[in-house]
C-alpha positions as CSV (number, residue, x, y, z in Angstrom):
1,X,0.0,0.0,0.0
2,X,1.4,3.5,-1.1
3,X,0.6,6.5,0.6
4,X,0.0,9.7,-1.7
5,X,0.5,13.1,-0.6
6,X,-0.8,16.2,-2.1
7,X,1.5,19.2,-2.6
8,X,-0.9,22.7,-2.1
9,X,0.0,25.6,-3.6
10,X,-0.4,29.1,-2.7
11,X,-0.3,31.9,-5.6
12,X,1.6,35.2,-4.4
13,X,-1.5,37.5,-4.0
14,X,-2.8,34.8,-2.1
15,X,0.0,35.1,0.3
16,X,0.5,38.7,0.4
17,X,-3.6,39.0,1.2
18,X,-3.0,36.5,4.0
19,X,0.1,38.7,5.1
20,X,-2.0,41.3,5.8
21,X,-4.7,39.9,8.0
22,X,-5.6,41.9,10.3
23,X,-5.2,40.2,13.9
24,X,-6.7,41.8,17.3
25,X,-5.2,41.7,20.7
26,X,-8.0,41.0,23.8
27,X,-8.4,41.8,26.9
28,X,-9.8,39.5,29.6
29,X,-11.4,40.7,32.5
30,X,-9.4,39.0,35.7
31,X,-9.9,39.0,39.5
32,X,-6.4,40.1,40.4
33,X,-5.5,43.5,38.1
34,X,-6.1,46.7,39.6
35,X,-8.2,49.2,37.2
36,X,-4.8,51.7,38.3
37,X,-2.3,48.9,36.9
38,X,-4.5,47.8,33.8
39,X,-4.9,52.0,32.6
40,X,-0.9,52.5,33.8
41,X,-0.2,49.9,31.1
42,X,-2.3,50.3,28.1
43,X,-1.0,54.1,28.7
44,X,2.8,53.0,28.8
45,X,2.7,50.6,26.4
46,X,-0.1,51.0,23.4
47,X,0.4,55.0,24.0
48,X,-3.1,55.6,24.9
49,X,-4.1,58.4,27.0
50,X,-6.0,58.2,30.6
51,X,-8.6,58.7,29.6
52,X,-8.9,55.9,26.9
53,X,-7.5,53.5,29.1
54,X,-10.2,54.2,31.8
55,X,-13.1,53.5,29.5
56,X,-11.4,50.1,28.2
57,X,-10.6,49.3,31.9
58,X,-14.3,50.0,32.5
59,X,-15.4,47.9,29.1
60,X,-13.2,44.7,29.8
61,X,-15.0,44.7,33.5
62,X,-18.5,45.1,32.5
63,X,-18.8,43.1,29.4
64,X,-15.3,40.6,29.9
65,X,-13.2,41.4,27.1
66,X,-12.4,43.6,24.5
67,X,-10.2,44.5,21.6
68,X,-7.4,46.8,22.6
69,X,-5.0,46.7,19.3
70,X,-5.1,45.4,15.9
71,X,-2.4,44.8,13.4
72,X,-0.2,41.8,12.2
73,X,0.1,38.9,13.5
74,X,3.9,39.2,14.7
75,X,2.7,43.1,16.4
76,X,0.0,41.3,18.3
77,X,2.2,38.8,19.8
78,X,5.0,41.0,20.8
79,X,2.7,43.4,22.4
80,X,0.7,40.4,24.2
81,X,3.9,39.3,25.5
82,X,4.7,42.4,26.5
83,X,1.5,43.4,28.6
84,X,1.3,39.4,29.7
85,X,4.6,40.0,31.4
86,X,3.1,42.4,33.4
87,X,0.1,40.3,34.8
88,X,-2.2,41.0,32.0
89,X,-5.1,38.4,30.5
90,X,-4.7,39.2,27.0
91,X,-4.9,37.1,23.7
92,X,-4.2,37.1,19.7
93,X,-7.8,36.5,18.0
């Protein structure tokens, strides 16, 4: 018995399209961040200003989540690393 495998192929404006997905980083709602440390860091790191960081403080605790960055793939990641080294519930989607 053989096994077959099938080679797929990708044309380049397929790849460049998928290139430029757009990704979005999340915030989860926890039990253990302070509203103070989860504005001080969307301030310090995304460059957001108090005020915007109050009201997604205040969305990611009434409603759980919520998208705080979008970009590539690769910007995503390094900033979830980022803001996951500092305590922060926050995923790629």
């Amino acid at each position: 018995m053989t096994t077959e495998t099938k080679e797929e192929t990708f044309t380049l404006e397929e790849i460049l399209s998928s290139l430029k997905t757009i990704h979005r980083l999340i915030l989860w709602n926890d039990e253990i961040n302070t509203f103070e440390h989860v504005i001080w860091c969307l301030v310090h790191y995304l460059d957001y200003n108090d005020s915007q960081a109050e009201k997604i403080a205040w969305e990611v605790h009434n409603k759980g989540k919520c998208a705080i960055l979008e970009g590539s793939f690769t910007e995503m990641e390094i900033y979830r690393k980022i803001l996951k080294a500092e305590g922060l519930n926050v995923t790629v989607d």
